[in-house]
N, C-alpha and C positions, 0 to 999 in steps of 0.2 A: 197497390202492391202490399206484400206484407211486412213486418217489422224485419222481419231478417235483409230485405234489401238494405233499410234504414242504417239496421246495425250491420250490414256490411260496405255503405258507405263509410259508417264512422272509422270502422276497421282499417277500412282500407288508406284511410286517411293518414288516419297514424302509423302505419308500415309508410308511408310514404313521408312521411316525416322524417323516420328512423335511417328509411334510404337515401332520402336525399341530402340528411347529416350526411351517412358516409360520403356521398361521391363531393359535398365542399369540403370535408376531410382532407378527405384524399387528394381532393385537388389542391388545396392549400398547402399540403406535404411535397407534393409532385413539384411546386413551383418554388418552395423552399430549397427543392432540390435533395429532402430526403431519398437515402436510399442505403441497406444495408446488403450482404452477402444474400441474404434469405428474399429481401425485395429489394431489387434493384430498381432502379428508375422506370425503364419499360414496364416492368412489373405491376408497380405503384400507377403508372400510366392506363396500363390493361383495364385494369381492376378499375379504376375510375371512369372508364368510358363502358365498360360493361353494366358496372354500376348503375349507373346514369341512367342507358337505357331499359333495365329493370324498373328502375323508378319512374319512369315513363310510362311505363305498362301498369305497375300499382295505380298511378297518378289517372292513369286514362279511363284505371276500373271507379276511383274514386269520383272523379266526375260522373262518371254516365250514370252509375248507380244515382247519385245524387237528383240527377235532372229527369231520369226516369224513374224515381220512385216515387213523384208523384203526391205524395204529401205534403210538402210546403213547394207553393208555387217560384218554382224556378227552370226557368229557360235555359236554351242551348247560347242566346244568345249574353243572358247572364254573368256566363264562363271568361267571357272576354270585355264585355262592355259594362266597368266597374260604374258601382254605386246606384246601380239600376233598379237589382232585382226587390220583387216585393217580398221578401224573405230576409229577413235582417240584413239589408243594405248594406252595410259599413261593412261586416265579417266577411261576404259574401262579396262585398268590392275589393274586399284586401286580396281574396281568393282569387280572382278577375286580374288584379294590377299584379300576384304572382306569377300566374300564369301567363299575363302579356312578356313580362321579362324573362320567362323562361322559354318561352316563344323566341324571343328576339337571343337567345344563348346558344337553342340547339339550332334553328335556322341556320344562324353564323357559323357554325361548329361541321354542318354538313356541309357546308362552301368555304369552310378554311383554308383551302387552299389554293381559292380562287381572290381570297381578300390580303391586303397588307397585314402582316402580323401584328403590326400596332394597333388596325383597324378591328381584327377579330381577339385581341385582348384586352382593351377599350370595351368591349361588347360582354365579354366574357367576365369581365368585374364585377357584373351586375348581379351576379350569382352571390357575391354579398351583400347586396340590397332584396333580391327575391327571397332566400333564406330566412331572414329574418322577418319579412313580410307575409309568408305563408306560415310562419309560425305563429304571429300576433293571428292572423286569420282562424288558425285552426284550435286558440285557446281561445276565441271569442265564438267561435260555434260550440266549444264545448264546456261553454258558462255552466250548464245545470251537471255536466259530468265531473267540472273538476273539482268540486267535491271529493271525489273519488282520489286519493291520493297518489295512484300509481302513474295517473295521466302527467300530473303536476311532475312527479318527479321522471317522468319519461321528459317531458321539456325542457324541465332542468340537466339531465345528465346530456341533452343534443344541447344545450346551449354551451355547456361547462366543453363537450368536445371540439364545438366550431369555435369557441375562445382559444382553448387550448392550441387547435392548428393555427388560429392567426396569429397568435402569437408567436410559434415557429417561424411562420413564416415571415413573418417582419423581421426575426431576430436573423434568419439565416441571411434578407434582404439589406440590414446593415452590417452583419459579415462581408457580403458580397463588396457592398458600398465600400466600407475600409479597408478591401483588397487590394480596390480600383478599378471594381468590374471586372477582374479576372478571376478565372476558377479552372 
């Protein structure tokens, strides 16, 4: 294949990055329970589930390009079965063990309302364990580019914003706590 698959794997990586910041954003506000005149809670809700699934679609161009361009050997079965492939193992396994838990997010998320709400928020956690996982993943494939300073700081400013929301959201969580659980 040519370089431009390559470079529009990487591409796409990174839009997927940037969107799946927003949607733990978002979701971490939604659950703080922000919400103003301009976004109200459904609002803030829309937008994260809309969200998501855009990121989904980046995420799914990001894979296929990857496994179809054919340059460094990596399989379909790679994507899911971490620490396999013969392609930088470890980046390429973090990529794999993101993917499992975000597998096990949207599965949940499409039967939420077949499962106990504890049971699909329990599941739904994990979206702060996947987060940070395909982040390490996607500065470790791009060891020879982060050089490049705007990558580095494209990480930084998605780490600095899923900090920022968890920390609303804990803060508005011990609000709740010292209300007495009412709101």
């Amino acid at each position: 294949m040519s370089t431009a698959v390559w470079y529009f794997s990487r591409a796409s990586g990174l839009v997927s990055l940037v969107l799946f910041t927003g949607v733990v954003v978002l979701g971490a506000l939604g659950a703080g329970r922000f919400a103003t005149r301009e976004w109200p809670r459904f609002a803030v809700a829309a937008v994260h589930r809309n969200l998501a699934l855009t990121s989904l679609a980046f995420l799914a161009a990001h894979i296929a390009s990857a496994v179809l361009d054919g340059y460094v050997p990596l399989g379909w079965l790679d994507v899911v079965l971490p620490f396999g492939a013969g392609y930088q193992p470890l980046w390429v396994g973090l990529g794999a063990v993101a993917i499992d838990l975000l597998l096990a997010i949207v599965v949940t998320s499409l039967v939420r309302t077949r499962l106990p709400a504890r049971a699909w928020r329990a599941v739904h956690w994990l979206a702060y364990l996947c987060w940070p996982v395909a982040l390490v993943h996607g500065f470790g494939m791009a060891e020879n580019d982060s050089a490049y300073g705007w990558i580095v700081a494209l990480d930084v400013l998605c780490v600095l914003a899923v900090l920022g929301s968890a920390g609303y959201r804990a803060a508005a969580a011990r609000k709740f706590a010292a209300l007495g659980g009412l709101r």
